[in-house]
C-alpha atoms as a printed R data frame, in Angstrom:
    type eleno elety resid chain resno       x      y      z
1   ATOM     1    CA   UNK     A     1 -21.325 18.536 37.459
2   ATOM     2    CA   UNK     A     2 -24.277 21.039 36.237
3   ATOM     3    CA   UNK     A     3 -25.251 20.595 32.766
4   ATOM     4    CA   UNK     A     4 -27.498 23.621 32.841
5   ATOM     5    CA   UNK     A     5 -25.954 26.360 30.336
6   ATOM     6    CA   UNK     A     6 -23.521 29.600 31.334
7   ATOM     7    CA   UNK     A     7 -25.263 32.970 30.877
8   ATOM     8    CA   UNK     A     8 -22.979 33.652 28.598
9   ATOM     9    CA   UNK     A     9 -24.452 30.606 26.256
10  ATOM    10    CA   UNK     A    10 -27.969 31.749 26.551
11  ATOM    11    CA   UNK     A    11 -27.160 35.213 25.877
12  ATOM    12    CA   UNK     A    12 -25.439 34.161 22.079
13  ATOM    13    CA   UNK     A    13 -28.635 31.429 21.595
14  ATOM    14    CA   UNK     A    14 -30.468 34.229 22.808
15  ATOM    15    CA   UNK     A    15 -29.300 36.701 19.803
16  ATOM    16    CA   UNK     A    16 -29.341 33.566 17.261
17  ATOM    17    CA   UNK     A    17 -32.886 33.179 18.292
18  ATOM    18    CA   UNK     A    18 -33.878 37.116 17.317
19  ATOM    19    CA   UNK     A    19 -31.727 36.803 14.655
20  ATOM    20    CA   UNK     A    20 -34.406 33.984 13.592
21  ATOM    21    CA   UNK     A    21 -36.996 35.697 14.134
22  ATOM    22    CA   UNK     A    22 -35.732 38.833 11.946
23  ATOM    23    CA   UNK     A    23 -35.101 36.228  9.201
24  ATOM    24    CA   UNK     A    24 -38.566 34.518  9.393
25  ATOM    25    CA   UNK     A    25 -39.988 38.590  8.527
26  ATOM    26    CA   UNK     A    26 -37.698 38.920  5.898
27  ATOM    27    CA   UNK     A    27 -39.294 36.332  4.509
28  ATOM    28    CA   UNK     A    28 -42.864 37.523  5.133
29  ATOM    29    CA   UNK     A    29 -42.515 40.754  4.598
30  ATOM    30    CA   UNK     A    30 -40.753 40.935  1.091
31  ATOM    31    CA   UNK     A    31 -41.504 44.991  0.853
32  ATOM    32    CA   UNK     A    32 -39.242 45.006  3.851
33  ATOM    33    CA   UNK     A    33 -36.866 42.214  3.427
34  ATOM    34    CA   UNK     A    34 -33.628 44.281  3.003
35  ATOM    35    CA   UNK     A    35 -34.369 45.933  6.501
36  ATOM    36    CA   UNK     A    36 -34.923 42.515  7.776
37  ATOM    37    CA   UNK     A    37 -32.105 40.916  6.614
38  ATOM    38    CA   UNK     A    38 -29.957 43.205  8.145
39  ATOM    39    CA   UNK     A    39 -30.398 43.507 11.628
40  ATOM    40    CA   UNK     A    40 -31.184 39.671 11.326
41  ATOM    41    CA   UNK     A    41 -27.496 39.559 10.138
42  ATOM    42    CA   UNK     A    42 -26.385 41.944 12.649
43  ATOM    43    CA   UNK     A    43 -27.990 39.550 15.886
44  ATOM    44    CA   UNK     A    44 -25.876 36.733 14.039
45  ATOM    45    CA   UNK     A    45 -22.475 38.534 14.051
46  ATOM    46    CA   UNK     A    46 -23.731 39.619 18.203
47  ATOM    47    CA   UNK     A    47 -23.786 36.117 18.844
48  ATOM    48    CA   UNK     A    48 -20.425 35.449 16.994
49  ATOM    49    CA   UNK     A    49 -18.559 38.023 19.072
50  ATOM    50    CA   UNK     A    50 -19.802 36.746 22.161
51  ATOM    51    CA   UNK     A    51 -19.260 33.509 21.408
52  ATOM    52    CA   UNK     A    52 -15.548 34.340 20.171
53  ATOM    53    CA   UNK     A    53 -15.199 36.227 23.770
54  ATOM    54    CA   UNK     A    54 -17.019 32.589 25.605
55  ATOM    55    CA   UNK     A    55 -14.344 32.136 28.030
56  ATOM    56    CA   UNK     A    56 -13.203 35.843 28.577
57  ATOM    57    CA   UNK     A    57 -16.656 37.038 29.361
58  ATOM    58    CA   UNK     A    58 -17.455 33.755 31.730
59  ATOM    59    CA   UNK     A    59 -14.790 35.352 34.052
60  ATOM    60    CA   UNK     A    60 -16.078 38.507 33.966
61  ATOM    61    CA   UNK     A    61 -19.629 37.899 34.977
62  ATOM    62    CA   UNK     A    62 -21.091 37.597 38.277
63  ATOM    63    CA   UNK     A    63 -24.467 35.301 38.255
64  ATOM    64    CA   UNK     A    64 -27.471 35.698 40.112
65  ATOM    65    CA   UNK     A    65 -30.906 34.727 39.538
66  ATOM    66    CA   UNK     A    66 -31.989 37.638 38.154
67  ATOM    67    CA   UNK     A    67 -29.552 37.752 35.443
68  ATOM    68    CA   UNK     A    68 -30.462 34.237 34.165
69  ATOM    69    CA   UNK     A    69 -34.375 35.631 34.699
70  ATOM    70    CA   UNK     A    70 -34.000 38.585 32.150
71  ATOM    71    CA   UNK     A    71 -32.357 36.218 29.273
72  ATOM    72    CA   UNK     A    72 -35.155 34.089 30.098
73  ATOM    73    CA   UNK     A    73 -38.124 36.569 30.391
74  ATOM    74    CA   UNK     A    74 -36.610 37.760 26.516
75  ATOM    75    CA   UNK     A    75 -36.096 34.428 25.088
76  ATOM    76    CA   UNK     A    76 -39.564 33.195 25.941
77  ATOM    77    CA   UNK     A    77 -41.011 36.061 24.579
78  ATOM    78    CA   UNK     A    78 -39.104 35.728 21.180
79  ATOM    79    CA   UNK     A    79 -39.571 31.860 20.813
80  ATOM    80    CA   UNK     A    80 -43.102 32.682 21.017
81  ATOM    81    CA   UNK     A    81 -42.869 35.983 18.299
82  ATOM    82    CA   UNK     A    82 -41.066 33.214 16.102
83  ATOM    83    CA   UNK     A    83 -44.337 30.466 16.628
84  ATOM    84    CA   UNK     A    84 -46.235 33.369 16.113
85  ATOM    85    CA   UNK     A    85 -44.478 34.728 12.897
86  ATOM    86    CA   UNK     A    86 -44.186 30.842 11.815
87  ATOM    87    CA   UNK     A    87 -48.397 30.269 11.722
88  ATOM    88    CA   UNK     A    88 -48.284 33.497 10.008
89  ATOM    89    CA   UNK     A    89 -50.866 35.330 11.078
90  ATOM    90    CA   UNK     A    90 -49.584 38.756 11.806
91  ATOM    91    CA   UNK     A    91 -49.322 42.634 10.347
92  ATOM    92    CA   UNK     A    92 -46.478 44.609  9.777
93  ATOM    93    CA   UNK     A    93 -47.029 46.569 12.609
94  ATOM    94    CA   UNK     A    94 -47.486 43.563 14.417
95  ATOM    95    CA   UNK     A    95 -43.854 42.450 13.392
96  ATOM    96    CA   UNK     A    96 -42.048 45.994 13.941
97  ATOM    97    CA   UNK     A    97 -43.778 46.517 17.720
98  ATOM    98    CA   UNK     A    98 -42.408 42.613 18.885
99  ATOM    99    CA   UNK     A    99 -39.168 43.677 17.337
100 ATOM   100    CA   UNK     A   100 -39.092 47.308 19.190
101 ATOM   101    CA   UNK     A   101 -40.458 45.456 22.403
102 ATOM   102    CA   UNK     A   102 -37.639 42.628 22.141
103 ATOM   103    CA   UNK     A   103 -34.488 45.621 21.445
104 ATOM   104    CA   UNK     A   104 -35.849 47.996 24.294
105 ATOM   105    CA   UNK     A   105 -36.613 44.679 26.563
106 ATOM   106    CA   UNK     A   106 -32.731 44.544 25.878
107 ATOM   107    CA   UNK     A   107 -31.483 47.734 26.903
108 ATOM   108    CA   UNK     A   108 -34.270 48.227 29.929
109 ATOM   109    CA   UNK     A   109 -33.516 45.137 31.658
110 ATOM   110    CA   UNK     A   110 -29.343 46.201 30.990
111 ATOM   111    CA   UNK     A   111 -28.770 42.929 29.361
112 ATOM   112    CA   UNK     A   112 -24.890 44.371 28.332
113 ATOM   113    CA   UNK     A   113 -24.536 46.255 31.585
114 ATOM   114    CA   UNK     A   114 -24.389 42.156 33.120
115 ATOM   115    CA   UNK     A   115 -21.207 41.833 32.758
116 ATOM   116    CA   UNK     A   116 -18.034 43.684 34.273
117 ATOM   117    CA   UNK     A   117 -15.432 44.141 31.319
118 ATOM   118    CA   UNK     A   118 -11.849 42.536 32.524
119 ATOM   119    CA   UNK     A   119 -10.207 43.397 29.038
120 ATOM   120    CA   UNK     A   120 -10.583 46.753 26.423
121 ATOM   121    CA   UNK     A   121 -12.055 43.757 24.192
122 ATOM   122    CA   UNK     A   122 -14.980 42.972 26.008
123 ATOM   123    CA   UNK     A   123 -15.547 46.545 26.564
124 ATOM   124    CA   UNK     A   124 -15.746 47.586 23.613
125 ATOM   125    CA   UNK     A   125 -17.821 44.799 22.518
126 ATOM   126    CA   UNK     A   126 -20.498 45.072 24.932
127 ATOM   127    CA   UNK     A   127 -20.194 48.879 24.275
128 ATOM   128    CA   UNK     A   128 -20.988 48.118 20.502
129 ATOM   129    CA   UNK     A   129 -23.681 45.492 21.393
130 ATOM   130    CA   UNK     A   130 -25.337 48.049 23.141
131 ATOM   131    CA   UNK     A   131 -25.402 50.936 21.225
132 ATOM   132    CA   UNK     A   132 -26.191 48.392 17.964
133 ATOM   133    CA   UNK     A   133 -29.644 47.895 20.240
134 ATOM   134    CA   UNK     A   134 -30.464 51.107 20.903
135 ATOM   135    CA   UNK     A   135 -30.029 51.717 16.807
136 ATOM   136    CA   UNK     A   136 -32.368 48.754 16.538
137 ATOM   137    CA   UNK     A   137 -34.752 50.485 18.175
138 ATOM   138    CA   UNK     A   138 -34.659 53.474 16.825
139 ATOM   139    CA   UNK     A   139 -34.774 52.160 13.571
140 ATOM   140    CA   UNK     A   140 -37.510 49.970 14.794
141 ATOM   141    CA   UNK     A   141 -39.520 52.821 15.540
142 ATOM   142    CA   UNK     A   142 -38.750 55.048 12.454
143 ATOM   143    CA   UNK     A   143 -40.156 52.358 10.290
144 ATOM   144    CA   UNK     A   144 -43.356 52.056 12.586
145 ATOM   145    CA   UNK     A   145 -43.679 55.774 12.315
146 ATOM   146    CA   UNK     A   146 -43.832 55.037  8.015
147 ATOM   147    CA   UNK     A   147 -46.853 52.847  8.725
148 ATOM   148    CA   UNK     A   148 -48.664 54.387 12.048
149 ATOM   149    CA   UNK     A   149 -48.365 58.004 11.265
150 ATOM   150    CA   UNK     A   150 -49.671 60.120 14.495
């Protein structure tokens, strides 16, 4: 029997690792710790409604080895954004562009678009997942915009 994980499994550790990340600049950020703190809490309750939708979604999704590369290619970049945010040695801006690169990493590589909904539920779940990225990034960039003005 293969031990190696579902998709499905890397995709929630995937959002419990950004939402780790998020937490660890809440913490070094304290100016921005509310903003923090929220989409932090908002990757946990992504990785909640996938994992409440485990077995659903498994049936829905078709594998290939580029699926299982794009969780990879993101979670590799964010466990090294949370080493990096663990030594402590970066900006603010430094923090806010890993953050925008990580949410539009999400919606370029179509990380929701993965899976074919069988139910309304999943649907509307990935639906939400998606457009809570693409207000990630947006936010994302309207707070780099209060620290890089053009």
């Amino acid at each position: 029997m293969n031990n190696e994980k579902s998709i499905v499994e890397l995709f929630e550790e995937n959002e419990l690792k950004i939402s780790q990340l998020y937490a660890l600049y809440s913490d070094k950020f304290p100016d921005q710790k509310e903003f923090w703190e929220n989409i932090s809490e908002e990757e946990i309750i992504h990785a909640q409604e996938i994992s409440k939708l485990l077995s659903e979604i498994k049936d829905c999704f078709v594998e290939n080895k580029f699926s299982r590369g794009v969780i990879k290619y993101v979670s590799d970049f964010v466990e090294k954004q949370i080493e990096i945010a663990k030594d402590g040695n970066l900006s603010l801006s430094d923090a806010f562009n890993s953050a925008l690169r990580i949410e539009q990493s999400i919606l370029e590589k179509k990380c929701f678009e993965m899976f074919i909904p069988t139910t309304v539920t999943i649907k509307e779940v990935l639906e939400r997942l998606n457009r809570d990225t693409d207000r990630h990034a947006r936010l994302l960039r309207a707070e780099l915009k209060k620290i890089q003005p053009s």
